[in-house]
N, C-alpha and C positions, 0 to 999 in steps of 0.2 A: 301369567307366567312368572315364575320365582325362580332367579338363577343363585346358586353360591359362585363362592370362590372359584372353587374349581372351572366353572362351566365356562366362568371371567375371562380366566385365563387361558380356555382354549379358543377364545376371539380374539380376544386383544393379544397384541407384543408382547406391551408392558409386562416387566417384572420387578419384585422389589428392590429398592424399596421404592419404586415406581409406581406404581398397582393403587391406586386413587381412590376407590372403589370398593368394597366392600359385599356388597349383595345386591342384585336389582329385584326388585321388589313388585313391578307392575312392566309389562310390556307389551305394547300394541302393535308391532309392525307395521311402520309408515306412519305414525301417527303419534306416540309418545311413548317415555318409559321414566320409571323412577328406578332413584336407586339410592344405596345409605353410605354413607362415611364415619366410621365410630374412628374419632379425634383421639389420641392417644400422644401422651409425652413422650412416648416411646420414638417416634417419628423423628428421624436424622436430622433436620432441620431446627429443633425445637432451641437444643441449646446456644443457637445463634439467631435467632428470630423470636423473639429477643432477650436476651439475659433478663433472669428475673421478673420477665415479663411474656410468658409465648402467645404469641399470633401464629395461627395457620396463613401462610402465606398466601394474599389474594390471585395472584397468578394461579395457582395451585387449584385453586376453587375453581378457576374456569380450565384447567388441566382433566380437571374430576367430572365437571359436565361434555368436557371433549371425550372423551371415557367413556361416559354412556352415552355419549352419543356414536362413538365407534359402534358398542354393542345394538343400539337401535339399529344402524343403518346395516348390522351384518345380517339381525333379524329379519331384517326387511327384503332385502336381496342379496342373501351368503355369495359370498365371493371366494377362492383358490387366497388363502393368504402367504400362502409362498408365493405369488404372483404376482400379488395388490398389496396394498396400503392406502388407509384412509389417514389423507393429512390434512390438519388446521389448518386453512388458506386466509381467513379472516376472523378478527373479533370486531365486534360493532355495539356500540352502549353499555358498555360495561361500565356496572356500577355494585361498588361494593356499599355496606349500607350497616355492618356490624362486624364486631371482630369476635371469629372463629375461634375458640378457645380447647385445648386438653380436657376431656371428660364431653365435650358437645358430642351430640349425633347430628349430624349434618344429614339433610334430606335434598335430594337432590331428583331435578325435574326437567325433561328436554321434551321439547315438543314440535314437531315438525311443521316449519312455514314453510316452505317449497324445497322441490326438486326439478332439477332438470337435467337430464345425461346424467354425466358421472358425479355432476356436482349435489350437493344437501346445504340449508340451511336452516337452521335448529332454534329457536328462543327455547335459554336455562335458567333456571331459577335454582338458588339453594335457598334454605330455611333451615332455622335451629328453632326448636321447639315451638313451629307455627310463624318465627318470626322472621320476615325476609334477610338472607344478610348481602345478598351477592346475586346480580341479573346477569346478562347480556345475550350477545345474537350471534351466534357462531355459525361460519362458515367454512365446511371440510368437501374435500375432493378426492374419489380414488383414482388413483395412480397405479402405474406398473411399476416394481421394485424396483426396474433395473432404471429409471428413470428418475431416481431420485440422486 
């Protein structure tokens, strides 16, 4: 299954210049999903992270596997999103391992280690050109809107 943009945005909230994500590219239901990030200097952030020098921002990176991993877990059992929201409740081994650059494609990979109730637990991976830059293990919860 290959989502664009469009498809993105009628799961996720996010809007720009929020929107982390780009296209998913592979999706299993309950099981994994990829998706791409074409890095662009265009990104709000650039000109202060860091002058002269831009890095995509590490936090960002595990923002962008939180992302598709909303899309997975909607795939997997759509939800009423006027109703719900899926939120970040944990990051666990996060390690970044290469700096994210303007002009990268970032490939990005979540794969589902458990579920229980409402809660998911995801290991992400991204990679620039095969090469790892950024792990960790994320844990999201859905919730009722009015409970947040």
């Amino acid at each position: 299954m290959d989502l664009d943009i469009a498809r993105i945005l009628r799961i996720l909230p996010h809007r720009a210049p929020f929107v982390l994500i780009d296209r998913v590219t592979e999706l299993v239901p309950r099981q994994r999903a990829k998706a791409l990030k074409c890095v662009t200097y265009n990104e709000p952030f650039f000109p202060g992270h860091f002058p002269g020098q831009p890095v995509f921002p590490g936090m960002l990176i595990i923002e962008a596997m939180s992302q598709l991993m909303g899309v997975l877990v909607y795939a997997s059992e759509p939800f009423d999103s006027t109703q719900k929201l899926m939120h970040v409740v944990g990051v666990e081994r996060a390690k970044f391992r290469k700096a994210v650059i303007p002009g990268d494609r970032m490939e990005i990979e979540i794969e589902v280690s458990r579920r229980r109730s409402n809660i998911w637990k995801c290991a992400g991976r991204a990679t620039v050109d095969g090469v790892l830059v950024a792990e960790a293990d994320l844990l999201a919860a859905i919730t009722d809107r009015d409970a947040t």
